[in-house]
C-alpha positions in Angstrom: -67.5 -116.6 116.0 -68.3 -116.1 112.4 -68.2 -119.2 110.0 -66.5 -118.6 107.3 -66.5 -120.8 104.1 -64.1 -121.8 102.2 -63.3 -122.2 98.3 -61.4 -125.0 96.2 -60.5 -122.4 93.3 -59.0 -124.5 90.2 -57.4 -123.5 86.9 -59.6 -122.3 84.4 -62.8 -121.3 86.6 -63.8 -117.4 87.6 -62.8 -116.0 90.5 -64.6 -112.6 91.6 -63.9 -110.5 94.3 -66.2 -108.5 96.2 -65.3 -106.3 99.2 -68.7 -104.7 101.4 -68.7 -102.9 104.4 -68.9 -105.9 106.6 -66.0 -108.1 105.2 -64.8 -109.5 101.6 -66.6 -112.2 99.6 -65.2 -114.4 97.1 -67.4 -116.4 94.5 -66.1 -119.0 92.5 -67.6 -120.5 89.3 -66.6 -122.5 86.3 -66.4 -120.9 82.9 -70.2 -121.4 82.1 -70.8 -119.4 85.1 -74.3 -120.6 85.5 -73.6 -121.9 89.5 -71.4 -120.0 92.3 -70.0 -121.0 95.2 -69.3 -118.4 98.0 -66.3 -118.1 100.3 -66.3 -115.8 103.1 -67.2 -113.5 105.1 -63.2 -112.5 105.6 -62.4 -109.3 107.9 -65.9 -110.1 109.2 -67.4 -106.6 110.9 -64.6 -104.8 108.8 -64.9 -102.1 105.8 -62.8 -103.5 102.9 -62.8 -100.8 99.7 -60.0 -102.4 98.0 -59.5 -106.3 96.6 -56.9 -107.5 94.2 -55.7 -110.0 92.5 -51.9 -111.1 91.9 -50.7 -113.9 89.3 -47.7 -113.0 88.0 -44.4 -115.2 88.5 -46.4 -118.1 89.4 -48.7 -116.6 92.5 -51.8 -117.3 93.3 -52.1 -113.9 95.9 -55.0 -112.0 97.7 -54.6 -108.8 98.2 -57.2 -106.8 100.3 -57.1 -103.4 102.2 -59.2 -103.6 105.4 -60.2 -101.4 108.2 -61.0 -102.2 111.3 -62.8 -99.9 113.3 -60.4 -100.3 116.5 -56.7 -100.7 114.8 -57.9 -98.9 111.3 -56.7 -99.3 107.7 -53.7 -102.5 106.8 -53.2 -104.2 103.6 -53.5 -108.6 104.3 -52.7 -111.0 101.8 -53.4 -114.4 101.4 -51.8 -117.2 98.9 -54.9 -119.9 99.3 -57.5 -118.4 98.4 -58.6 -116.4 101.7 -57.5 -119.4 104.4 -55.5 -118.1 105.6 -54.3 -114.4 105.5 -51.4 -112.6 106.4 -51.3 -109.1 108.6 -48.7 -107.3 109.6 -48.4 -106.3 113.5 -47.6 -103.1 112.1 -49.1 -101.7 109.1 -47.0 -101.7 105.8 -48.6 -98.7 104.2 -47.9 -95.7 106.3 -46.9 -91.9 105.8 -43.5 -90.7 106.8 -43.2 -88.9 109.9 -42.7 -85.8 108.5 -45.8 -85.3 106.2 -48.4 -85.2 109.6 -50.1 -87.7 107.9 -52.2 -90.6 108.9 -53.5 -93.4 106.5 -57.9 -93.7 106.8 -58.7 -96.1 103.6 -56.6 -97.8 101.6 -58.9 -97.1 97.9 -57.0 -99.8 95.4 -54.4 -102.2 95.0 -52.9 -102.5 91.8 -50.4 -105.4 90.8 -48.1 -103.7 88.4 -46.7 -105.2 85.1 -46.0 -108.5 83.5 -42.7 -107.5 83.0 -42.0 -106.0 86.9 -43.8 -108.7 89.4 -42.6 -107.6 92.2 -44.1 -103.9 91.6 -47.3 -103.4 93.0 -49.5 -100.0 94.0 -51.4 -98.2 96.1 -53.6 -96.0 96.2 -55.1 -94.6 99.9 -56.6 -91.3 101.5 -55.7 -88.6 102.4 -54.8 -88.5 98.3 -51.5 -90.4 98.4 -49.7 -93.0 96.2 -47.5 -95.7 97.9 -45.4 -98.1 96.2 -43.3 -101.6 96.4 -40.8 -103.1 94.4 -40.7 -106.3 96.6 -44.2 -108.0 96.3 -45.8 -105.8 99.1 -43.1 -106.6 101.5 -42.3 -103.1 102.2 -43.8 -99.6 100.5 -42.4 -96.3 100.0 -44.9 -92.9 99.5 -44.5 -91.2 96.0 -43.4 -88.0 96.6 -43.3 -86.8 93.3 -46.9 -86.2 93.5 -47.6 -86.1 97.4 -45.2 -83.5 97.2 -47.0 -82.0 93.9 -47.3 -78.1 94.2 -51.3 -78.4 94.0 -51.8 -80.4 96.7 -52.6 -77.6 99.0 -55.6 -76.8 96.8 -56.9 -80.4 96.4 -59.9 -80.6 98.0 -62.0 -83.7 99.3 -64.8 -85.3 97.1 -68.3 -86.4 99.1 -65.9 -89.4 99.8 -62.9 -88.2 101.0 -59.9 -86.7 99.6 -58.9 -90.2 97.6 -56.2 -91.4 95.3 -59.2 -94.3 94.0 -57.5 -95.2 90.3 -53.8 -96.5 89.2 -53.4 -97.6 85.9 -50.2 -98.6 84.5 -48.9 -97.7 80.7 -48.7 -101.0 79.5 -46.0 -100.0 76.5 -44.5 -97.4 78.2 -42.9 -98.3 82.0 -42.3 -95.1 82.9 -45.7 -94.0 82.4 -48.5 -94.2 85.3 -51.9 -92.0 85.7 -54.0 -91.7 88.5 -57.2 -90.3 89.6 -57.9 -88.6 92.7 -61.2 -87.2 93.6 -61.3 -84.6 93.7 -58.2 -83.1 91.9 -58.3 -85.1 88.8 -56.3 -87.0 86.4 -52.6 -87.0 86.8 -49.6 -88.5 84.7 -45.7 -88.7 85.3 -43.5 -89.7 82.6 -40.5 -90.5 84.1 -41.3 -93.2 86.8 -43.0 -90.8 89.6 -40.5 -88.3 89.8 -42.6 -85.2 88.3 -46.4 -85.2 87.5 -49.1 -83.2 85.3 -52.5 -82.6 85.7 -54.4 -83.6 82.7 -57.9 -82.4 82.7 -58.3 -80.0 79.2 -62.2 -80.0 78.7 -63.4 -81.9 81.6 -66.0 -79.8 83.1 -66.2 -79.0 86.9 -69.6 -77.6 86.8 -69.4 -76.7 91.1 -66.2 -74.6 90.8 -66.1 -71.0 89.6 -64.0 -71.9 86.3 -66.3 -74.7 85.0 -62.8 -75.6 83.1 -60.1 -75.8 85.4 -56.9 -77.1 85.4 -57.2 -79.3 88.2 -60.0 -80.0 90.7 -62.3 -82.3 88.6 -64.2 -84.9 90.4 -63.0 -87.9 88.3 -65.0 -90.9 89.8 -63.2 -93.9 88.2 -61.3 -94.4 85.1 -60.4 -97.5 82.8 -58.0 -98.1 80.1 -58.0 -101.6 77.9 -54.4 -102.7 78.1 -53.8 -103.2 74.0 -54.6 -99.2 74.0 -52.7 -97.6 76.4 -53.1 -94.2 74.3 -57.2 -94.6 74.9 -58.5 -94.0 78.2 -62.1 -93.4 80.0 -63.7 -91.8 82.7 -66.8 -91.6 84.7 -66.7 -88.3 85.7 -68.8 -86.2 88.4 -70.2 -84.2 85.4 -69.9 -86.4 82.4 -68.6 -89.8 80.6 -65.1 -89.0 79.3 -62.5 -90.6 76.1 -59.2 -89.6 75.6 -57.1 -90.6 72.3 -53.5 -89.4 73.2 -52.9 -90.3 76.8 -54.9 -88.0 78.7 -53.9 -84.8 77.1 -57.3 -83.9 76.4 -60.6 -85.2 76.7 -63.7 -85.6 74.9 -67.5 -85.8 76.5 -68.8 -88.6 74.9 -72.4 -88.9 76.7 -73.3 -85.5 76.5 -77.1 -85.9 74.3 -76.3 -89.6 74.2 -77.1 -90.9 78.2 -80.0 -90.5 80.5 -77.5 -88.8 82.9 -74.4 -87.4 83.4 -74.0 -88.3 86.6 -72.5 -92.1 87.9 -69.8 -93.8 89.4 -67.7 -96.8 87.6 -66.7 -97.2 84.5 -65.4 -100.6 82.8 -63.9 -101.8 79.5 -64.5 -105.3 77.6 -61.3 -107.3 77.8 -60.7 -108.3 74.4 -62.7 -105.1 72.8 -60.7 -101.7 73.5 -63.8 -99.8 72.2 -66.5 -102.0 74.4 -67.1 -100.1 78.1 -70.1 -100.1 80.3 -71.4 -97.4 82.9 -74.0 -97.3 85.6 -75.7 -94.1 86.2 -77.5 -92.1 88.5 -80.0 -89.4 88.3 -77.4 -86.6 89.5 -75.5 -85.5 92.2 -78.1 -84.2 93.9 -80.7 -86.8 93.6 -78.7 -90.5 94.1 -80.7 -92.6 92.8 -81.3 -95.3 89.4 -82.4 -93.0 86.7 -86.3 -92.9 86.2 -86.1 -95.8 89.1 -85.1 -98.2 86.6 -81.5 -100.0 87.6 -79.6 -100.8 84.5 -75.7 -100.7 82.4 -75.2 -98.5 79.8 -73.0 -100.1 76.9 -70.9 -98.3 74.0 -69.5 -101.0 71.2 -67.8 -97.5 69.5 -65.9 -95.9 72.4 -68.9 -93.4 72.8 -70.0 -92.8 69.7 -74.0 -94.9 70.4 -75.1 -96.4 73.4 -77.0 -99.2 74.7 -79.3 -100.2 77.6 -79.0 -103.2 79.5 -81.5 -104.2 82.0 -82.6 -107.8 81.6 -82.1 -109.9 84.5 -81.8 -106.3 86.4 -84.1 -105.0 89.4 -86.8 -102.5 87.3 -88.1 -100.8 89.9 -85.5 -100.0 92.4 -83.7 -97.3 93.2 -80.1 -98.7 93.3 -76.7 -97.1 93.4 -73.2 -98.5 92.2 -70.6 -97.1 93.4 -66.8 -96.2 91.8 -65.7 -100.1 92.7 -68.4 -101.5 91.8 -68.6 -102.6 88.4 -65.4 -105.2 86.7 -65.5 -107.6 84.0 -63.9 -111.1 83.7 -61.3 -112.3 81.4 -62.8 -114.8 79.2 -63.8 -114.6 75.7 -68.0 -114.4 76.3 -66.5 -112.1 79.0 -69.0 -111.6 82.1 -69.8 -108.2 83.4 -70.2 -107.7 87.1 -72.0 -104.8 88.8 -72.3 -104.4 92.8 -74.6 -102.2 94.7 -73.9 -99.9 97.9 -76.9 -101.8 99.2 -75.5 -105.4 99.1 -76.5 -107.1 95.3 -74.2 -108.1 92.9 
């Protein structure tokens, strides 16, 4: 048997969560974060792509979507800090009968607003989005957009045909926008219903109209919560900023980065114009640019930015992928970047 370790998480100190292809991690420090303490392994032997955090209305909850190689993909939650966890004989998140579909990854969780606690998201391949309205107890497929007349034409990304972002509107509650590689961004209006692509001047440099209306390869995308007209993007050919909610978008790396070419994308929690990349030398060739690892910083939404390397491998080709990169929520606020070779 595998021995897992345990964490005493109190108020005030940092939790992180980190999810590998062999099980989920939790690390624990207090807010000088000079010291951390490491819970875990949890799903040992299992891939888990997608961890969450829940603390609304009083909870303390886990969230994590696992797959096991023999029963495949569930969503398991825990309410001590990972000693326990919950799993349903029969898995929660699941496609009606009549779409022919099976569930293969479950991509992100996502708690929705202060204001509704027990809404919560999900996000899974084939490109889907599931919801619940009672804390996770039970979900129900969005067919407003698994239903969307594109669909048929949606075609798989080098990782799968996934619904990997959900971010709330946090002014507007009938607002929501997703990213799905590789289709692009999508928005509804009116609580799920209907949806629209919104993709004017993203490229799509390995598709005929380099300017489509859908069929971008959006890799993640990041909104600060104050700003919920502002949003960002990692894209498959370029680093993204819309001002009005999506409805267009400008390149705002293009002559500025090493690359265009990365995965995750993060934003400072208390400054809307702070975000940090991690890039790659292109799609072709995987790998740290020049062989030096590093995160790219932008204190003006895009307008300049900045390398940050110290404390960073230098020579090492290392990758970090579209989870892989979150920040914490205090003031000197920590940034946290994973690779898909195991350091964080």
């Amino acid at each position: 048997m595998v021995a897992v370790r345990q964490l005493a998480v109190k108020d005030g100190d940092v939790l992180l969560l980190v999810g590998t292809m062999k099980g989920a991690f939790l690390f624990r420090s207090g807010a000088a974060r000079t010291r951390w303490e490491v819970g875990g392994p949890y799903f040992p032997g299992q891939a888990v792509y997608a961890l969450a955090y829940d603390g609304r209305d009083g909870r303390r909850r886990l969230w994590a979507g696992n797959t096991s190689e023999h029963w495949g993909p569930t969503l398991s939650s825990s309410d001590d800090f990972g000693r326990a966890w919950a799993t349903p004989e029969h898995a929660p998140v699941r496609f009606p009968e009549d779409t022919g579909a099976a569930l293969r990854r479950i991509w992100q969780i996502r708690p929705g607003r202060a204001d509704e606690p027990g809404t919560i998201y999900c996000g899974v391949e084939p490109a889907a989005l599931f919801e619940s309205r009672d804390g996770g107890v039970t979900w129900s497929l969005v067919r407003g957009l698994y239903d969307h007349p594109h669909r048929p034409r949606w075609m798989p990304g080098g990782g799968g045909l996934a619904l990997h972002t959900i971010v709330p509107d946090a002014a507007r509650r009938e607002r929501l926008f997703v990213a799905i590689s590789a289709a692009g961004v999508y928005r509804t209006d009116d609580g799920g219903a209907t949806w629209r692509p919104l993709n004017k001047n993203v490229r799509a440099d390995f598709m005929p109209d380099k300017f489509p209306e859908f069929g971008q390869c959006v890799h993640k995308m990041a909104m600060h919560p104050s700003r919920p007209q502002v949003l960002f993007q990692q894209n498959h050919c370029g680093v993204y900023r819309s001002d009005n909610a999506a409805e267009d978008w400008i390149d705002i790396g293009e002559g500025k980065l090493p690359s265009r070419f990365g995965f995750p994308i993060a934003v400072h929690p208390h400054e809307p114009e702070t975000i940090y990349v991690a890039l790659e030398e292109s799609d072709e060739f995987r790998v740290s640019v020049e062989g030096h690892f590093a995160v790219l910083r932008s204190r003006d939404g895009g307008g300049s930015w900045q390398r940050l390397s110290d404390g960073l491998p230098q020579q090492a080709h290392l990758v970090a992928l579209r989870e892989g990169m979150a920040t914490d929520t205090l003031e000197d606020a920590g940034i946290y970047v994973g690779t898909s070779t195991g350091q964080v």
